[in-house]
LUMZAVEX-938605 format. One record per residue (C-alpha): y negated, z, x. Coordinates in steps of 0.2 Angstrom, whole numbers, padded with zeros to 4 digits, always signed. Each point is the difference from the previous one (the first is absolute). Example, Ala and Ser with C-alpha at 12.3 -4.5 7.8 and 13.67 -1.06 7.14 Angstrom:
// LUMZAVEX-938605
+0022+0039+0062-0017-0003+0006
//
This chain:
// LUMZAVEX-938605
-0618+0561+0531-0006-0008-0018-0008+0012-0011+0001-0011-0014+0013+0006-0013+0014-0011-0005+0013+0000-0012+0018-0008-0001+0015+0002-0008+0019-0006-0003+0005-0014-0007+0007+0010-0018-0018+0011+0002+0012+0016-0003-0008+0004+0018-0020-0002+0004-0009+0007+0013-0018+0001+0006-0007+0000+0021-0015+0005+0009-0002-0001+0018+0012-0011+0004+0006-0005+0018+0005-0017+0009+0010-0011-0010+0016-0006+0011+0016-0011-0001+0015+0008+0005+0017-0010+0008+0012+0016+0000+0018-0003-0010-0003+0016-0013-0017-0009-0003+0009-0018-0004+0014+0009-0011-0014+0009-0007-0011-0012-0007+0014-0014+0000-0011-0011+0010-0003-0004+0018-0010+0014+0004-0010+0016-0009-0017-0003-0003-0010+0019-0002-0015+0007+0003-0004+0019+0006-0006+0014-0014-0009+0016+0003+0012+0009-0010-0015+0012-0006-0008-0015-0008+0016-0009-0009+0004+0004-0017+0015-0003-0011-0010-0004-0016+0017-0006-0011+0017+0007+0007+0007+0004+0016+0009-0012+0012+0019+0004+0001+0005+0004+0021+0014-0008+0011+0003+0008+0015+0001-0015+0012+0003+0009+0015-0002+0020+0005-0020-0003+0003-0006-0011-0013+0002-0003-0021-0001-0016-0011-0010+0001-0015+0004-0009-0013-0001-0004-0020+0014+0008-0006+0000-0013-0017-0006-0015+0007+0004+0002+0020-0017-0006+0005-0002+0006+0020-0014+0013+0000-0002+0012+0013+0008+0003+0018+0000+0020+0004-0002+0005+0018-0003+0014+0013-0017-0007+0001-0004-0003-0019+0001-0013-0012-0001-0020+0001-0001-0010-0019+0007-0016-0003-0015-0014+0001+0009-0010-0013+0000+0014-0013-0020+0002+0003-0009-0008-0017-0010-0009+0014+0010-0005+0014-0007-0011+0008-0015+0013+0004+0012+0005+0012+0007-0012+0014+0009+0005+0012-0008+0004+0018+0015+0003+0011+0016+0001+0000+0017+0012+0006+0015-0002+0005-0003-0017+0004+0016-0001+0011+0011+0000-0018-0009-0015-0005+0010-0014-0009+0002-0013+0012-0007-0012-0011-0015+0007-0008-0013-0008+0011+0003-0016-0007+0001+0006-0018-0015-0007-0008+0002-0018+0012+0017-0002-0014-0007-0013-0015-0005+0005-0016+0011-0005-0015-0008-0002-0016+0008-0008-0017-0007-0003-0017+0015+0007-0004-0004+0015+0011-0018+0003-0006+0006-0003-0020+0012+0015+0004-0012+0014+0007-0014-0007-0013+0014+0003-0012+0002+0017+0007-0007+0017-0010-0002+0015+0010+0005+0015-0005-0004+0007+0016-0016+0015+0001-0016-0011+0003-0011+0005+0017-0010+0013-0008+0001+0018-0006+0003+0003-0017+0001+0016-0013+0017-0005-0003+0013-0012+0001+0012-0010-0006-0012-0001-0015+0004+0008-0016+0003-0017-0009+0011-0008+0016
//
């Protein structure tokens, strides 16, 4: 496990939290995990629940099934947590740092998109159009860092 302490947080930053000891980060194919996150598959890795700390907020909790709860940003709906019998796995991507965290394994690889192998062998599109947009883009989103408070008082 990593001893080293890391923070994370929602998208909205109404929810922040802080790890130690954290566990083997791992990619998971399951349907609740894709309706979950939205995506192809749920990205998490294992926290000693002893060492993990709600510093801002609480995620809100959907029971997905009668063994586990989703967590969850109640305000922004930023994917956070996934509550089991055996403990607690957080979301990579809501990690201030996540790519500290790559995935070593991964489950329930028999739900598997049929198509995700060849994802990345798709070509990349890019536009000036495209990168005028996102360079026009202001985020209003929490930055990858803790802060005292937030949104700021003058936002």
């Amino acid at each position: 496990m990593a001893e080293t302490a890391r923070s994370g947080g929602c998208q909205c930053g109404a929810v922040r939290f802080r790890a130690e000891k954290l566990g083997r980060p791992s990619i998971c194919h399951c349907r609740m995990c894709q309706k979950q996150f939205g995506n192809f598959f749920g990205a998490f890795v294992t926290a000693d629940q002893a060492h993990l700390t709600w510093t801002r907020g609480q995620p809100s909790l959907f029971r997905s099934s009668a063994k586990v709860k989703r967590g969850f940003c109640g305000k922004c709906g930023t994917p956070l947590a996934y509550l089991h019998p055996g403990g607690v796995e957080l979301a990579i991507g809501a990690f201030d740092q996540p790519e500290l965290l790559e995935p070593q394994v991964q489950v329930n690889v028999d739900k598997r998109l049929p198509w995700i192998d060849h994802l990345f062998e798709k070509p990349a599109h890019s536009s000036p159009e495209m990168e005028a947009f996102f360079a026009s883009v202001e985020s209003y989103q929490h930055p990858d860092h803790d802060t005292a408070e937030w949104p700021p008082k003058d936002a």
